[in-house]
C-alpha positions in Angstrom: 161.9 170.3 2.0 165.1 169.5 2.4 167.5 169.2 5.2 170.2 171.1 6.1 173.4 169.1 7.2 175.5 170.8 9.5 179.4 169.7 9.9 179.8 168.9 13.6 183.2 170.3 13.4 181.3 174.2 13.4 179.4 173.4 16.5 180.4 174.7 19.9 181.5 171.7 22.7 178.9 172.7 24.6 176.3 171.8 21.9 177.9 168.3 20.7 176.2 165.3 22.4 178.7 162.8 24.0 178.9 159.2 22.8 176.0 156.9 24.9 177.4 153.9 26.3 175.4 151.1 27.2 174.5 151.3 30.8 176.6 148.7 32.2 175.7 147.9 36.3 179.3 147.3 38.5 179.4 144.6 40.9 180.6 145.7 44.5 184.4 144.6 44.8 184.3 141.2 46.4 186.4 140.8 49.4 189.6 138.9 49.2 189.1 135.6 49.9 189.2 134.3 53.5 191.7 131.0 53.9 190.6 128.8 56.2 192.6 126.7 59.0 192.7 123.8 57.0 194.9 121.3 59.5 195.6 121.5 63.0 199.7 122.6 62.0 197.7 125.8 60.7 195.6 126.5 64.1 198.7 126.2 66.0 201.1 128.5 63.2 198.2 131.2 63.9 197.8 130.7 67.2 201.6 131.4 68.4 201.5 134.2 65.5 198.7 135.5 67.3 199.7 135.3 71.0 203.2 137.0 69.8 201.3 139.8 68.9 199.0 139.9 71.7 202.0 140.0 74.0 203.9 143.0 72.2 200.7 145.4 71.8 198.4 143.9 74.7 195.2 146.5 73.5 194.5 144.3 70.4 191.7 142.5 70.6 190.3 139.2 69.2 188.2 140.5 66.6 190.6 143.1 65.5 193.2 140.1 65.3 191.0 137.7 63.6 190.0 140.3 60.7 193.9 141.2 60.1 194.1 136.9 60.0 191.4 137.2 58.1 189.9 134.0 59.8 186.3 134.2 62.1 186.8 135.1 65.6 185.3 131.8 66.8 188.2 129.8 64.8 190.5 132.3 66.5 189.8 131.8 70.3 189.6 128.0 69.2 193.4 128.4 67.5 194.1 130.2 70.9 192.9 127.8 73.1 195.3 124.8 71.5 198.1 126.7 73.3 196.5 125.6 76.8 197.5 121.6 75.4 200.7 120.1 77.2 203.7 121.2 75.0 204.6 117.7 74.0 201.4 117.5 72.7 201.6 120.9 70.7 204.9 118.9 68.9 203.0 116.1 68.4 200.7 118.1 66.7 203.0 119.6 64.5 204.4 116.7 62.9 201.0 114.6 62.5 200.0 113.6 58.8 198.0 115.4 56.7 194.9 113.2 56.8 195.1 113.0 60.0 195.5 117.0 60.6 192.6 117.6 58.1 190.1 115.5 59.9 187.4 117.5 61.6 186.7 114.6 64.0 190.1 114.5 64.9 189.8 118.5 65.8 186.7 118.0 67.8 188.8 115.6 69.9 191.6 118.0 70.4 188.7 120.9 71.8 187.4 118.5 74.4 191.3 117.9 75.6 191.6 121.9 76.5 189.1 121.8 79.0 191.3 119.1 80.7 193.5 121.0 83.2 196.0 118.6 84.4 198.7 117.6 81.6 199.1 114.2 81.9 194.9 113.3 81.7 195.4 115.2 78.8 198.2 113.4 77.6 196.8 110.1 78.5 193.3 111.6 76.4 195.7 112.4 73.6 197.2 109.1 73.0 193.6 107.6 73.4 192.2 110.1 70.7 195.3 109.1 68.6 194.4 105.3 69.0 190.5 105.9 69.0 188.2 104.1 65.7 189.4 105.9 62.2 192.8 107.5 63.9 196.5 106.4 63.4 199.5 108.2 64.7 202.1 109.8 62.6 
């Protein structure tokens, strides 16, 4: 018996099988990377970005903010709440050296100084924390 070989060329489309291709899984899109607030000159960049903003369109809220920042909401309210520091300190801040800006002690220091009201404690606190073990000013 002998089989019949049929030109695929004479066949209708309907009846021609389509080409298999192995079954290959996609991987969800990954989201774009979030950058972090690396030094204190950062937090304070995206904190006056942020209050800008906040004064032009008031209805904006912190998460919506903190997504279009693409930063947590927590290290938004903490950017936010360097603003409250005494404006000579918010210079100082800005021209401190990168090891210095990176350190996370160093950033821990700078949240307990918000909660200090009155500007020249927290001044006084400020040159301390400059001065403190591990710290040197700019």
């Amino acid at each position: 018996m002998e089989i019949e070989l049929i030109d695929v060329c004479d066949l209708p489309p309907h009846l021609i099988p389509k080409p298999r291709r192995p079954y290959r899984r996609r991987a969800p899109p990954k989201p774009p990377p979030r950058p972090r607030l690396h030094t204190i000159q950062d937090w304070l960049r995206t904190a006056y970005r942020v209050r800008k903003r906040l004064k032009e369109q008031p209805a904006l809220t912190h998460e919506v903010l903190a997504q279009e920042e693409r930063i947590e909401v927590l290290q938004l309210k903490q950017a936010l709440s360097l603003l409250s520091l005494a404006p000579q300190i918010q210079h100082s801040l800005l021209l401190l050296d990168p090891p210095l800006a990176e350190s996370s002690a160093f950033r821990k220091g700078l949240l307990k100084l918000v909660a200090i009201t009155d500007r020249e404690a927290q001044v006084a606190d400020y040159e301390d924390l400059l001065a403190g073990p591990g710290m040197s000013p700019s």
